[in-house]
C-alpha positions as CSV (number, residue, x, y, z in Angstrom):
1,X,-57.1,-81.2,21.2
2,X,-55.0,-77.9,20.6
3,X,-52.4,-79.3,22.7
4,X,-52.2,-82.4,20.2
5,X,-51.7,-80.0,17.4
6,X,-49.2,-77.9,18.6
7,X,-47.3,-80.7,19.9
8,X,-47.5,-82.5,15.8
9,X,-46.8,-79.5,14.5
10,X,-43.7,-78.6,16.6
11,X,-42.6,-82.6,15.8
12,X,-42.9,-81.4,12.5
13,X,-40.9,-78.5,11.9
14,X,-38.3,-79.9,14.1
15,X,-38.2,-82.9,11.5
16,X,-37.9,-81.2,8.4
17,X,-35.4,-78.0,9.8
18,X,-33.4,-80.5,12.0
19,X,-33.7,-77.9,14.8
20,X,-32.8,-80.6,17.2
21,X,-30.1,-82.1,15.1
22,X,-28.8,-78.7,14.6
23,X,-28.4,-78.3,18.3
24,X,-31.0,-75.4,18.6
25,X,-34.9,-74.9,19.5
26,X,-38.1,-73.9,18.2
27,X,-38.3,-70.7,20.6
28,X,-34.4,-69.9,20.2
29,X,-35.1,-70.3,16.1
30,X,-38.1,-68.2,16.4
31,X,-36.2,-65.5,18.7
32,X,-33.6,-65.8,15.9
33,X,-35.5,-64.0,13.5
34,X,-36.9,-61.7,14.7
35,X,-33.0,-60.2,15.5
36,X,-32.5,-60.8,11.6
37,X,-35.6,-59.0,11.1
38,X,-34.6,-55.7,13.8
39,X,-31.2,-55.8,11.4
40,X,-32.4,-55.6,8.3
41,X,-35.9,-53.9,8.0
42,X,-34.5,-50.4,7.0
43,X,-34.6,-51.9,3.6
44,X,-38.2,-50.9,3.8
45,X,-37.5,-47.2,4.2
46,X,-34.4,-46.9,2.2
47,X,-34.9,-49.1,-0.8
48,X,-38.5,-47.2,-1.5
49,X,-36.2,-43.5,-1.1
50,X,-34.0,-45.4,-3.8
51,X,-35.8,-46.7,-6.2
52,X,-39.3,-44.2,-5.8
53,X,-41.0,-41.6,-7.7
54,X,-40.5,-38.9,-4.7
55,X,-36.7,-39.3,-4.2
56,X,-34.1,-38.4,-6.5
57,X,-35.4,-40.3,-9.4
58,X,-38.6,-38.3,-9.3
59,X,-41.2,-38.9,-12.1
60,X,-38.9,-41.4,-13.6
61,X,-39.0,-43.4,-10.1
62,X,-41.4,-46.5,-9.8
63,X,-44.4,-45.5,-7.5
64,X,-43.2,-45.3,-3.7
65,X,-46.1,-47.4,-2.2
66,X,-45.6,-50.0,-5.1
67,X,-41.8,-49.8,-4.4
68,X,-42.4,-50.4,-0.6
69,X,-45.1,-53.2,-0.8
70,X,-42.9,-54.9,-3.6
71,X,-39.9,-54.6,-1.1
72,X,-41.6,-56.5,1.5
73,X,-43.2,-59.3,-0.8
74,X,-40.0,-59.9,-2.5
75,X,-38.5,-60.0,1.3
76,X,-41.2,-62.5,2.2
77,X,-41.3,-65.0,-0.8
78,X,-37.2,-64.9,-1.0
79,X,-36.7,-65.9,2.8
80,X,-39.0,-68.5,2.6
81,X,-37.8,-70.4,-0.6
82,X,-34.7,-70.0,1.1
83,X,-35.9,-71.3,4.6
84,X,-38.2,-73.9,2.9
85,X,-35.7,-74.9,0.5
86,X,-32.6,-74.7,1.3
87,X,-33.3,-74.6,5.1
88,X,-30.7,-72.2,6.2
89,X,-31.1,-69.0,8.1
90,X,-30.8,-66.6,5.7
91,X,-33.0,-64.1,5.0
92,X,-33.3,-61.9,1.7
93,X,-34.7,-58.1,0.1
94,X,-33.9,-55.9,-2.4
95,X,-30.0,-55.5,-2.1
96,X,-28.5,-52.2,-1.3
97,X,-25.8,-51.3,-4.2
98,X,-28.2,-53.2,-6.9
99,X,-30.9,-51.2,-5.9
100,X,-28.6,-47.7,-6.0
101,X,-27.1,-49.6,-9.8
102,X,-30.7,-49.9,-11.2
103,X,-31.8,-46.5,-10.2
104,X,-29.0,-44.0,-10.7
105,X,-26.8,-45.9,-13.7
106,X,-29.9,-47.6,-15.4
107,X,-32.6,-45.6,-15.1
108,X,-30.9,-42.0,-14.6
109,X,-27.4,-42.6,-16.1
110,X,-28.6,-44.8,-19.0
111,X,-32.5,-43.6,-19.1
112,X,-33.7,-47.2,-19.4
113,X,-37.1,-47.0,-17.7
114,X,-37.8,-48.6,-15.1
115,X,-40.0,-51.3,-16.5
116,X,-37.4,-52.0,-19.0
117,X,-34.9,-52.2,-16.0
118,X,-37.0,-54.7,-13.8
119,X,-37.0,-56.4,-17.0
120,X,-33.2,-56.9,-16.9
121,X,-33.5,-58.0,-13.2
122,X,-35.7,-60.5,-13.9
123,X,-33.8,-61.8,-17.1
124,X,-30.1,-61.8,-14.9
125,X,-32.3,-63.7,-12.4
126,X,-33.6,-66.5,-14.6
127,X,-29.7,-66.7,-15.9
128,X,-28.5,-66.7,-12.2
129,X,-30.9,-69.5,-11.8
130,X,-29.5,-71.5,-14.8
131,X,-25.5,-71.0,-13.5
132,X,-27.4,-72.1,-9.9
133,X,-28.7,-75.7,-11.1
134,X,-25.8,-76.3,-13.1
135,X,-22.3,-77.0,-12.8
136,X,-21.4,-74.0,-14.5
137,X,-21.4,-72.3,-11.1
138,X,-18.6,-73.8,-10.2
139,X,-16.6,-72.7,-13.3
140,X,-17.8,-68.9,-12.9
141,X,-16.8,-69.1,-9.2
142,X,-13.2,-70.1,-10.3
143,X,-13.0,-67.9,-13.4
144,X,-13.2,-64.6,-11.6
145,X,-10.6,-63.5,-9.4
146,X,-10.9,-63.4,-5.3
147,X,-9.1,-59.9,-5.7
148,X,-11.6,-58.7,-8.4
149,X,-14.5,-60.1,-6.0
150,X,-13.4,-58.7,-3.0
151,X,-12.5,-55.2,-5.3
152,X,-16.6,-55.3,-6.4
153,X,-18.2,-55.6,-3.2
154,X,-15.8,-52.8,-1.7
155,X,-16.3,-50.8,-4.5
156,X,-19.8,-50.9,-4.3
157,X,-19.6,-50.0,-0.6
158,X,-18.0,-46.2,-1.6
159,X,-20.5,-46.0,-4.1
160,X,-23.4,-46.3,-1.8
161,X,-21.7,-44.3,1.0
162,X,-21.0,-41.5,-1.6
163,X,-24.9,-41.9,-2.3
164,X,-25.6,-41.4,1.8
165,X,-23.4,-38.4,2.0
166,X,-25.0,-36.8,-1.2
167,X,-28.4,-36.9,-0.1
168,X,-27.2,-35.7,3.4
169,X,-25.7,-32.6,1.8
170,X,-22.8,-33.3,3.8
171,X,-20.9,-33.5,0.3
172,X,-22.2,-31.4,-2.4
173,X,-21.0,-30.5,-6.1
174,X,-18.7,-27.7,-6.8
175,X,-17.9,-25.9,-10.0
176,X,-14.2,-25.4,-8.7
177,X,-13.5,-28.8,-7.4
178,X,-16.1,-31.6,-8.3
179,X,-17.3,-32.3,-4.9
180,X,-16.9,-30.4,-1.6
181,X,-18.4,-30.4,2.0
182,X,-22.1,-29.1,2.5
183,X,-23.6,-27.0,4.6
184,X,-23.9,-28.0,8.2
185,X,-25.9,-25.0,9.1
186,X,-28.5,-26.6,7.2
187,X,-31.1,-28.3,9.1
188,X,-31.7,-31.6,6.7
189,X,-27.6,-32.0,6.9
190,X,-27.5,-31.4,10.9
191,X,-30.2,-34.0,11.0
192,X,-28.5,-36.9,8.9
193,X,-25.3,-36.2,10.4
194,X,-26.4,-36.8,13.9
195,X,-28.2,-39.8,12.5
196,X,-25.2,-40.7,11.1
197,X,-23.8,-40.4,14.9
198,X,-25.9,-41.9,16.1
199,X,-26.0,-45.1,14.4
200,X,-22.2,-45.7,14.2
201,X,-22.9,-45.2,18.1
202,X,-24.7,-48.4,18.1
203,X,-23.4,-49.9,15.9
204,X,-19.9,-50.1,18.0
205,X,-21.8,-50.8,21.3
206,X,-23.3,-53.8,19.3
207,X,-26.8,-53.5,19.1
208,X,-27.7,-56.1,16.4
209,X,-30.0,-53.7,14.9
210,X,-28.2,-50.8,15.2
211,X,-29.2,-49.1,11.9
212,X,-32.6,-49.1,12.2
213,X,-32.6,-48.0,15.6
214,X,-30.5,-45.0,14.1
215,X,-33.3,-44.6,11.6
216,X,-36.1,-44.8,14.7
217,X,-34.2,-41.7,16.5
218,X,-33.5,-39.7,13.9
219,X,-37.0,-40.2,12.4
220,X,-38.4,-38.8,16.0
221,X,-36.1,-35.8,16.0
222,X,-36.5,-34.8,12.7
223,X,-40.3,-34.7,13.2
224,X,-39.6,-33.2,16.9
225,X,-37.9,-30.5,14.9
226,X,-40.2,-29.9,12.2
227,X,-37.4,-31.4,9.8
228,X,-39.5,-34.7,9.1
229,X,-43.0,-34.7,8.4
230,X,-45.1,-36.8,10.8
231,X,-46.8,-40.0,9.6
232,X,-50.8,-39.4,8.2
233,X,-51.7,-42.8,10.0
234,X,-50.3,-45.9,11.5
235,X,-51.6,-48.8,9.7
236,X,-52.5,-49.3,5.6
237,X,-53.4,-52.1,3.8
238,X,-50.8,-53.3,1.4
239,X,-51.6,-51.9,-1.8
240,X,-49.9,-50.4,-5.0
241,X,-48.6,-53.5,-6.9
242,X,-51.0,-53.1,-9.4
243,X,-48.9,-50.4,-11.1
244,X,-45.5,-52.9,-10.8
245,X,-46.5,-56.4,-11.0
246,X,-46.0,-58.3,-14.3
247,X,-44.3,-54.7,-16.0
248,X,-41.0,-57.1,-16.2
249,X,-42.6,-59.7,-18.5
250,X,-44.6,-57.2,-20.6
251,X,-41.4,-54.9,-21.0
252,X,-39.0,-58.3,-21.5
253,X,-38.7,-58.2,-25.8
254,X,-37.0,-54.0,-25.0
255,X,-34.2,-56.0,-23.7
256,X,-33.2,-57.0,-26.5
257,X,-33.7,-54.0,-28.6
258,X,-31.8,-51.0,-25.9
259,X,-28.1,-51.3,-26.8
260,X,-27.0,-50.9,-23.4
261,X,-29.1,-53.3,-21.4
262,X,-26.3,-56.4,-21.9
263,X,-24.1,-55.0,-19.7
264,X,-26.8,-54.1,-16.6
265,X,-27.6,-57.6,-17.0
266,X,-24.6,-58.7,-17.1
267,X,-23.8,-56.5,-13.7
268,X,-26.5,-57.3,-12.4
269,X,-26.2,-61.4,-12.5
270,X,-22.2,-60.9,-12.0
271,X,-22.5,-58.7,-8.6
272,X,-25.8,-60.8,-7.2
273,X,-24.3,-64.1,-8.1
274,X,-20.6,-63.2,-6.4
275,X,-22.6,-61.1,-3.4
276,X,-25.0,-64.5,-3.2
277,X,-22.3,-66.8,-2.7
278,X,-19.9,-65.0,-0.2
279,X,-22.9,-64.2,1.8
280,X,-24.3,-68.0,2.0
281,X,-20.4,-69.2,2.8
282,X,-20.2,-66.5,5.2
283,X,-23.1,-67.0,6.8
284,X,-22.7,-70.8,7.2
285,X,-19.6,-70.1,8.2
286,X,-20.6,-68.1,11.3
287,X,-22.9,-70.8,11.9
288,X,-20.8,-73.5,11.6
289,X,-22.5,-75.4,9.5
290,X,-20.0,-75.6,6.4
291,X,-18.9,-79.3,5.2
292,X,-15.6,-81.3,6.8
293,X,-13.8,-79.5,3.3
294,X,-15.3,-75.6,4.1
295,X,-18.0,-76.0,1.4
296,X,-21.8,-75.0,1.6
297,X,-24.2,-78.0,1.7
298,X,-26.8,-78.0,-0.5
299,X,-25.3,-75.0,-2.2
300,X,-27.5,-75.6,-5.5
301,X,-30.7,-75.1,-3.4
302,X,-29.1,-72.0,-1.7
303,X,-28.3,-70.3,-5.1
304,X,-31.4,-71.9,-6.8
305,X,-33.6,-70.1,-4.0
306,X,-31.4,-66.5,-3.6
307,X,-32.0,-66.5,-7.8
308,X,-36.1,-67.3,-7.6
309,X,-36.4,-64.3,-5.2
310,X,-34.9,-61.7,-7.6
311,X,-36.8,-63.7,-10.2
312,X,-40.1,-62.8,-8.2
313,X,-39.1,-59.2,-7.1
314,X,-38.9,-58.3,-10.6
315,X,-42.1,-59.3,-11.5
316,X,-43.3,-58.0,-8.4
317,X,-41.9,-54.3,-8.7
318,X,-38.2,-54.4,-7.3
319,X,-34.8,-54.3,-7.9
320,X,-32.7,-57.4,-7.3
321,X,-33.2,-59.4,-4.2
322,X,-30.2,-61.7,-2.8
323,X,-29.2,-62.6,0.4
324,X,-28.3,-60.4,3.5
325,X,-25.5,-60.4,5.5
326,X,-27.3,-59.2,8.6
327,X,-28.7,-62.8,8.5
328,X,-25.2,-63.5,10.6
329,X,-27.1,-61.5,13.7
330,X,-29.5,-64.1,13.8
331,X,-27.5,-66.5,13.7
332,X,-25.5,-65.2,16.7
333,X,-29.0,-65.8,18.4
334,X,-28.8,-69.2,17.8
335,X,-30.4,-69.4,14.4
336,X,-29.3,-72.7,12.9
337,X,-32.3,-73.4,10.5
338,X,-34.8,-72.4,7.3
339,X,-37.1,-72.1,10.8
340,X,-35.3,-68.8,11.2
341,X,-35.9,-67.4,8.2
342,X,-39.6,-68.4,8.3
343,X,-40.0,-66.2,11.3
344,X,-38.2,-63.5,9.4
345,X,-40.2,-63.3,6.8
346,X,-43.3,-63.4,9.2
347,X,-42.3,-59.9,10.6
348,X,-41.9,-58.0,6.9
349,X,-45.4,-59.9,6.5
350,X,-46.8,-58.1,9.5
351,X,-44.5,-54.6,8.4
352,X,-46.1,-54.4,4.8
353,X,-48.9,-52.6,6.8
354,X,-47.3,-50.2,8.3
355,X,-46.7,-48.1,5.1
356,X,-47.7,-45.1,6.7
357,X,-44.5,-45.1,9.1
358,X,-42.0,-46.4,6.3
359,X,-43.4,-43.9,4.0
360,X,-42.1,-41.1,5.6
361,X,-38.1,-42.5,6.4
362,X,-38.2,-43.3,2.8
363,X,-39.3,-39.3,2.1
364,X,-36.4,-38.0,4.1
365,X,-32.9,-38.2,2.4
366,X,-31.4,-36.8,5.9
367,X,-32.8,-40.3,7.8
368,X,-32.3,-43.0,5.0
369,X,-28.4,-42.0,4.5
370,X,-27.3,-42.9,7.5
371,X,-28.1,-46.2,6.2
372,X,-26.4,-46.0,3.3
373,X,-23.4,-44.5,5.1
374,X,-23.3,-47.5,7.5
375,X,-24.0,-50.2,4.8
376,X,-21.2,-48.7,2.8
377,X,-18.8,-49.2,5.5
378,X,-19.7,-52.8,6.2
379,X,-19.0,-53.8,2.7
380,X,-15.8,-51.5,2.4
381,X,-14.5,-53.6,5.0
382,X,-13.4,-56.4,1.9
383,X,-10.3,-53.6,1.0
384,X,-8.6,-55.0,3.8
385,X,-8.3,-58.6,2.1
386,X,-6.8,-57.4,-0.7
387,X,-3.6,-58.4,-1.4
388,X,-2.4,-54.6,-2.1
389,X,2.0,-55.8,-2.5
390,X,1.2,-57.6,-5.5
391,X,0.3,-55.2,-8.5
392,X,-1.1,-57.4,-10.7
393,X,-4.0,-57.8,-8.1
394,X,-3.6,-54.3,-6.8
395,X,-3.9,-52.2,-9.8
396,X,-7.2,-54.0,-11.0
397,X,-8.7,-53.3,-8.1
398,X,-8.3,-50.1,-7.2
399,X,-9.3,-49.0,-10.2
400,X,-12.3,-50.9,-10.4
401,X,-12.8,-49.8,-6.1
402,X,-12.5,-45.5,-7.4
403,X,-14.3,-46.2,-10.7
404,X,-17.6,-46.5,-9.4
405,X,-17.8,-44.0,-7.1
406,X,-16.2,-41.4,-8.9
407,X,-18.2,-42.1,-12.5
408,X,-21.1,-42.8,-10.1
409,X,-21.5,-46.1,-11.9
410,X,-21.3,-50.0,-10.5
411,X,-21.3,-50.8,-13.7
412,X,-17.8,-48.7,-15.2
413,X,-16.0,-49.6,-12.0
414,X,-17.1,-53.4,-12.8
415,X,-15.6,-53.0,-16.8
416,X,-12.8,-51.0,-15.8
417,X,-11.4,-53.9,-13.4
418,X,-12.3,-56.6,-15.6
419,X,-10.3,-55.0,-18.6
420,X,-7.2,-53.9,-16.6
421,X,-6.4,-57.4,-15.0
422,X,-6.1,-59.8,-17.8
423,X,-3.5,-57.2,-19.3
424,X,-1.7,-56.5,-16.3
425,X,-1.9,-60.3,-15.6
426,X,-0.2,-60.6,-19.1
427,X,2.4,-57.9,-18.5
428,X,3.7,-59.8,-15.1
429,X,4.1,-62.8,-17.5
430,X,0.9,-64.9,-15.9
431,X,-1.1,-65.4,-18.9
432,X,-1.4,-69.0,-17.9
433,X,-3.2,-67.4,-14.6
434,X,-6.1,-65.9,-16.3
435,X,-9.2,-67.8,-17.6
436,X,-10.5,-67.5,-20.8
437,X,-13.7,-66.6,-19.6
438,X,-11.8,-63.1,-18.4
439,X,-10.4,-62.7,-21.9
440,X,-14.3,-63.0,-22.8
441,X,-15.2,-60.4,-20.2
442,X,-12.8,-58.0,-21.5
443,X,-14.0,-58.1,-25.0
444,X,-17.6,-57.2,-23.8
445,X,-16.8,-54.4,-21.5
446,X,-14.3,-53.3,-24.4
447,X,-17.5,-53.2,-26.5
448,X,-19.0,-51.2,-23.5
449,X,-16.7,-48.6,-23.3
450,X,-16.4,-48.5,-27.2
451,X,-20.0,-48.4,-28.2
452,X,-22.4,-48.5,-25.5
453,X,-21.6,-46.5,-22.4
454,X,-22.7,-43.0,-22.8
């Protein structure tokens, strides 16, 4: 009798995934996420040190266990309305860079609480949604420049690796020159930069879940050392959400009354929706499963599904959640369906209980910026597409790639870009080049710098 249903309800997955079709198994799919899930599950410690109450955002932070549980909800309901859906193996979670934009431009830079600012989240995500189901996706795609895309995501990479070496004290502030090198006499610093060692360490030897292995290690020296405080348990049952959940639909009408929340959503829907759809191409890509003419199939679902899961994070008590890269290590396991992300998002199911364990990572600034360190590399590796010999694509960029690190703000570095390159666009004499919707852009980020940004 069990035999029976086992056997109907392997028939059925393998019908509705096409695991077959897609040339893989049930086992391989299975063993597939679980490597996505080893790649990615430092968002659990690091996105809780971002966006919580005992970081850097102190009593202006949302609660840490909320922050944590809310992580690994939004991780669970994304990945399977993306496995379910769209039936690709991708998994999502809070993005890093979003989640470093809502806490240190929004809620410190800006001081938009952070109800107000999940608010925004979820309103970019209903819009993102809309632009999803819709051809209009396709006109946004082409109205934005590759160079200006590529310039974001690379931008945003310095950002968050500025934001590792800060909280590793490894660069510190200096009346004389801005910024200057920390102390590495100082045990917190000593401790991040061997994590930092560390992890780049396995990262280049490959190990598909090289960061938070990094994490693991330097979590067990720093306690070893006295550095890191040791865990007051093992296991806890998820709790917290009662202090997060729904605070983006009660907070939704102070949207529309704080001046400068049009331009975090409109960061926050721009960088998500680009971030979104080079991930899913990428991603597909690397598992070969892009049309005859290079395009995504089903790309509406794809979209429609990353879009719903920053929908629910924000209701739940999160920051943006998109797509992750890291999905490509499961998919050099052999993940080749939505079965992969299924099995995904059973592991952060089983990790919500181990709060205990995450809790204290995400308390440490010297173990959580390796991460951010690493992460920052991977998506400054877009610089090199650039095409730095023409000007007109060069100047936008880096300006828009130093901006945010150095104003400590995605969203200046996103305004800055989007007003340079129309005009220097103009000046080269390609006016016909640039979409209207750019002339559009510049007006509102003209309007930012003019009257909003502070």
């Amino acid at each position: 009798m069990v035999t029976d249903v086992l056997n109907r309800t392997r028939v059925r997955f393998d019908s509705y995934f096409g695991v077959r079709s897609a040339g893989s198994t049930i086992p391989r799919e299975l063993m597939a996420g679980t490597v996505t899930f080893l790649a990615m599950a430092y968002v659990l410690a690091v996105n809780p040190a971002i966006l919580g109450d005992r970081g850097a955002l102190g009593e202006q932070g949302i609660p840490m266990q909320a922050v944590f549980t809310a992580t690994a909800v939004a991780a669970v309901l994304g990945t399977v309305t993306m496995a379910v859906w769209a039936r690709y193996p991708v998994a999502l979670a809070p993005g890093m860079g979003l989640n470093a934009f809502f806490a240190y431009s929004v809620v410190l830079g800006m001081g938009i609480p952070w109800q107000v600012a999940l608010s925004g989240t979820l309103l970019s995500g209903v819009l993102f949604f809309v632009l999803a189901i819709t051809r209009i996706r396709e006109r946004i795609l082409d109205a934005i420049p590759m160079q200006l895309k590529l310039a974001v995501g690379a931008g945003i990479g310095l950002f968050v690796a500025f934001l590792g070496l800060k909280n590793a004290g490894i660069v510190v502030d200096s009346e004389a020159t801005l910024v200057t090198l920390g102390d590495f006499t100082e045990p917190t610093t000593m401790l991040a930069s061997f994590g930092l060692l560390v992890t780049v360490v396995f990262l280049v030897i490959g190990w598909r879940g090289a960061v938070l292995y990094g994490i693991v290690l330097t979590t067990i020296i720093g306690m070893v050392s006295g550095v890191v405080d040791t865990p007051s348990g093992v296991l806890a049952a998820p709790s917290g959400l009662g202090d997060t959940f729904g605070q983006a639909i009660t907070h939704l009408p102070d949207v529309f009354t704080t001046k400068q929340m049009a331009v975090v959503v409109l960061t926050m829907l721009f960088v998500d929706f680009f971030d979104a759809s080079g991930t899913l191409i990428g991603v597909a890509n690397h598992a070969k499963l892009l049309d005859e003419n290079g395009k995504l199939p089903r790309a509406a679902s794809a979209l429609a599904a990353d879009s719903v899961g920053t929908v629910a994070g924000a209701v739940i008590g999160t920051s943006t959640t998109t797509a992750y890269v890291e999905s490509t290590a499961g998919v050099s396991a052999g993940g080749r369906t939505g079965l992969t992300g299924l099995a995904t998002a059973g592991w952060f199911l089983v990790a919500m209980f181990f709060y205990p364990i995450f809790a204290v990572v995400a308390d440490s600034g010297a173990v959580t910026a390796a991460a951010l360190i690493v992460v920052g590399v991977l998506m400054a590796r877009s610089l090199g597409e650039i095409d730095w010999n023409r000007l007109e694509y060069s100047v936008p960029a880096f300006i828009t790639v130093v901006t945010m690190p150095l104003t400590f703000s995605i969203a200046n570095g996103l305004a800055m870009g989007m007003l340079f390159f129309p005009i220097v666009m103009a000046a080269k004499g390609r006016i016909k080049d640039v979409h209207p919707v750019m002339w559009a852009l510049m007006v509102v980020f003209l309007g930012y710098f003019f009257f909003l940004a502070e």
